[in-house]
Steps between C-alpha positions, in 0.01 A plus 500: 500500500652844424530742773410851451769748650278672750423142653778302494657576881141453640551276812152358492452433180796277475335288825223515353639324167746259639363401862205309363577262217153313489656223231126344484356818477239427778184729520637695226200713340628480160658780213164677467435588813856591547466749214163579607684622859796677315309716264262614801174306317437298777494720874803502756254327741497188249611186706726393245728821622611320841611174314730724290714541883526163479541367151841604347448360143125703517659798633783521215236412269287800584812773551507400098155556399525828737809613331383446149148705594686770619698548209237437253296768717775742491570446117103609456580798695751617305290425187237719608729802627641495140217470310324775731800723389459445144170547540557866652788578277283431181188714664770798550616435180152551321345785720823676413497450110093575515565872657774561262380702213411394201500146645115482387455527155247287367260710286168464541349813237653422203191466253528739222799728589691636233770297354762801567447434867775273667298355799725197569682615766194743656269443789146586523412679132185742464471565148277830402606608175174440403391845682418829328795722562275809453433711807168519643431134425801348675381627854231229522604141493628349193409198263788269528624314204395141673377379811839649777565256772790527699569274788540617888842308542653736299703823629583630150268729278501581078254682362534542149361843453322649218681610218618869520573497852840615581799344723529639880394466809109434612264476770308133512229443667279211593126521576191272587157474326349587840741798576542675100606795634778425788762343454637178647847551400752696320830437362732670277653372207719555204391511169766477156417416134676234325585521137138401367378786684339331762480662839510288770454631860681244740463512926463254778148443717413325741220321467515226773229652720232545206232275472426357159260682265505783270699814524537875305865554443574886430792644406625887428826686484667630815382843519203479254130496502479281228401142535402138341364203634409182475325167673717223545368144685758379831471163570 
């Protein structure tokens, strides 16, 4: 039988496994109750406990069924710590690359855009070039092209903006069916023209505490009066 270090000056163990030979193995209660005692199934008060003071061939066979339940119990332990680790160390890993920008950028408004629009890499698109740029109309909610949903997971805006519009920075703002005329938000966002001539006013939301539905999106020039809208569905 191999000794572990820890155990191997113990006094009464070593009585205990050479002072009682038992050769015929008299009253001996047999290996599954012996593993039965050493992996704690069966209770300490189990009579079979006593003969083990008196049985040297019992007692050496259940320090081995102990020993090898102890290691196989500490081997699980260790299994579990690690995988709890990786588990936490791949959670990190994905809350951090989720808040990192531009991490989200599956598209969910793509129908009809036009083809000079790169939206591959762009989060969240609103697409209104479908509005009337003329004033007077524009201050009322738009038409948009297609039906504009957007999705609440995202923290990036594009709104494709009608054409004419010119590059800067704008006011957006976010309001309710129920509340038309105060806003629930407002952002600000820069707006540049690519070599189509499609303006494109980019900013990040947060749209986390909205509740799905449909939504006015308006937007207007930093300093000026006049503004465009448009509905767009959050889901």
């Amino acid at each position: 039988m191999r000794r572990s270090p820890d155990r191997a000056d113990d006094p009464f163990e070593e009585l205990f496994l050479h002072a009682y030979p038992n050769p015929d193995r008299v009253d001996c209660p047999g290996q599954e109750v012996l593993r039965g005692l050493a992996t704690h199934v069966l209770p300490i008060s189990h009579p079979a406990r006593l003969h083990l003071t008196k049985c040297s061939p019992c007692f050496r066979e259940f320090l081995e069924y102990q020993t090898e339940w102890k290691r196989k119990r500490r081997s699980r332990r260790v299994g579990l710590a690690v995988a709890a680790c990786l588990v936490l160390a791949l959670s990190s890993f994905w809350v951090y690359r989720y808040f990192q920008p531009g991490y989200n950028t599956s598209l969910v408004a793509k129908r009809n855009l036009p083809t000079s629009v790169n939206l591959d890499n762009i989060p969240n698109v609103l697409n209104y070039q479908g509005i009337s740029a003329k004033r007077g109309v524009d201050s009322q909610p738009g038409t948009p092209m297609s039906e504009q949903t957007i999705s609440r997971s995202r923290h990036e805006l594009s709104i494709v903006l009608p054409p004419g519009r010119e590059a800067g920075t704008y006011v957006v703002e976010i309001f309710s069916k129920t509340k038309p005329s105060q806003p629930l938000a407002r952002y600000t966002g820069k707006a540049s023209i690519d070599a189509e001539g499609v303006t494109t006013l980019r900013t990040h939301v947060d749209f986390a505490t909205f509740a799905a539905g449909t939504y006015t999106v308006s937007w207007h020039v930093a300093g000026s009066e006049f503004s465009q809208s448009g509905t767009f569905e959050l889901r």
